[in-house]
PAZAPA-4460 file (N, C-alpha, C; in steps of 0.05 Angstrom, whole numbers, plus 32768, in hexadecimal, padded with zeros to 4 digits):
% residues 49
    n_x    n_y    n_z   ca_x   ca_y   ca_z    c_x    c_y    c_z   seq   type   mol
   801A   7737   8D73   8024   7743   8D5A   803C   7733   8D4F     1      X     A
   8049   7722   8D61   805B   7713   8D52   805B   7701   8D3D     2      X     A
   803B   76F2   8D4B   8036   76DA   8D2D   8032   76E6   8D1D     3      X     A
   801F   76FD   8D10   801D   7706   8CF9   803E   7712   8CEA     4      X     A
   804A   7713   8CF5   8061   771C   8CF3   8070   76F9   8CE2     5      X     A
   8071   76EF   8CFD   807D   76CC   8CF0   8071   76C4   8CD6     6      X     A
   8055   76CA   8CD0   804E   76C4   8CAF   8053   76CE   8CA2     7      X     A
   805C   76EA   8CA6   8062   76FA   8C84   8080   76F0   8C82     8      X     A
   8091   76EC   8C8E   80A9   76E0   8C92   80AC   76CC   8C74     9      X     A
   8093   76AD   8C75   809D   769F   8C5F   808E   76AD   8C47    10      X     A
   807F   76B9   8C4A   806F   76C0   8C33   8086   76D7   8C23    11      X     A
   8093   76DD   8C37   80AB   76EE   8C26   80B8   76E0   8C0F    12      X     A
   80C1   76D2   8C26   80D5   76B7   8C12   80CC   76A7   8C00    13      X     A
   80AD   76A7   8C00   809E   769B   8BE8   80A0   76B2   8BD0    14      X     A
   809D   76CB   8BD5   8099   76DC   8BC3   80B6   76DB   8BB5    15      X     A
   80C5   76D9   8BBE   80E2   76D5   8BB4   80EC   76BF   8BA4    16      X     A
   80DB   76B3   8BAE   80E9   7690   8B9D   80CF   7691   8B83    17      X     A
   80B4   76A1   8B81   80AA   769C   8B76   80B7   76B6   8B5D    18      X     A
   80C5   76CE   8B61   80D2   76DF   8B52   80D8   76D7   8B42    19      X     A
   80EC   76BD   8B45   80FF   76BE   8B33   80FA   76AD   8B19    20      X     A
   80DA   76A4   8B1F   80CE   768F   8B00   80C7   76AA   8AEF    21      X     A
   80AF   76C0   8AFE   80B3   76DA   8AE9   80C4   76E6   8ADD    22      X     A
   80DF   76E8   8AEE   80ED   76F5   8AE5   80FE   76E9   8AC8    23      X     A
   80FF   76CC   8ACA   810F   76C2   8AB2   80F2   76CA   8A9E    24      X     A
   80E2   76CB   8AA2   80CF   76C6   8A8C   80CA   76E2   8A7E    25      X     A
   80CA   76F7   8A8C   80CD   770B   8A89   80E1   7713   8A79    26      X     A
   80FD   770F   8A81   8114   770C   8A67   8112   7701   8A51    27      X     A
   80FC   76EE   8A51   80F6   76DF   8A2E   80E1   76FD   8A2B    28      X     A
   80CE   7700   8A40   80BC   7713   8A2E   80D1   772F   8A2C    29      X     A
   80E5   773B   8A32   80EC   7752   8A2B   80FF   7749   8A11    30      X     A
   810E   7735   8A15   811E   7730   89FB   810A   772B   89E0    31      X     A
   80F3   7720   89DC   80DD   7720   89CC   80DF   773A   89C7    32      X     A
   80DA   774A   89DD   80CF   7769   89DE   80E3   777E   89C6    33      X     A
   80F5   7778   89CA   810E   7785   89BC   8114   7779   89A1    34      X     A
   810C   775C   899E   810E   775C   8980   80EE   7760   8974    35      X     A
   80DC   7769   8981   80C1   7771   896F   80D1   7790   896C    36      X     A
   80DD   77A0   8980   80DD   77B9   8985   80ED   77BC   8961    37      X     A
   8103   77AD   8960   8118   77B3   894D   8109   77A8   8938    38      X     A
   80FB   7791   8932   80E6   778F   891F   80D3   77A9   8914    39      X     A
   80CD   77AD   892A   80B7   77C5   8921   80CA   77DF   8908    40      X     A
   80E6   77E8   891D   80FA   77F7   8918   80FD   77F7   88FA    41      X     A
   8101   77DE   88EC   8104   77D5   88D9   80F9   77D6   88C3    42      X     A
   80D6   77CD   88CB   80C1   77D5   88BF   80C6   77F9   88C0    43      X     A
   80C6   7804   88D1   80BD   7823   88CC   80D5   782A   88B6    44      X     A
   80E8   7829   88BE   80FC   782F   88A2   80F7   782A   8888    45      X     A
   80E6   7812   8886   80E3   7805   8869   80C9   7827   885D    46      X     A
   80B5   7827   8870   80A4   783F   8868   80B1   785B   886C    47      X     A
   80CA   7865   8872   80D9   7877   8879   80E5   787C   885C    48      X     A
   80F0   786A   884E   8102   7869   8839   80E5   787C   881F    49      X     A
***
């Protein structure tokens, strides 16, 4: 039971180093996210008025 043990070990550390390419990319897609959100906002007011 140890070796299965010793492989999840780097696969951890893969999962971690591979985090952090989603994670920046993810910040372009939520910052996108928030100016469609305020876009939209904008639009609804124009049909509000």
């Amino acid at each position: 039971m140890a070796r299965p043990s010793k492989k999840t070990a780097p696969s951890k550390h893969d999962s971690s180093e591979t985090e952090e390419t989603p994670k920046k990319l993810s910040e372009h897609q939520t910052r996108r996210r928030i100016e469609d959100i305020l876009e939209q906002r904008e639009f609804d007011k124009q049909f509000e008025i």
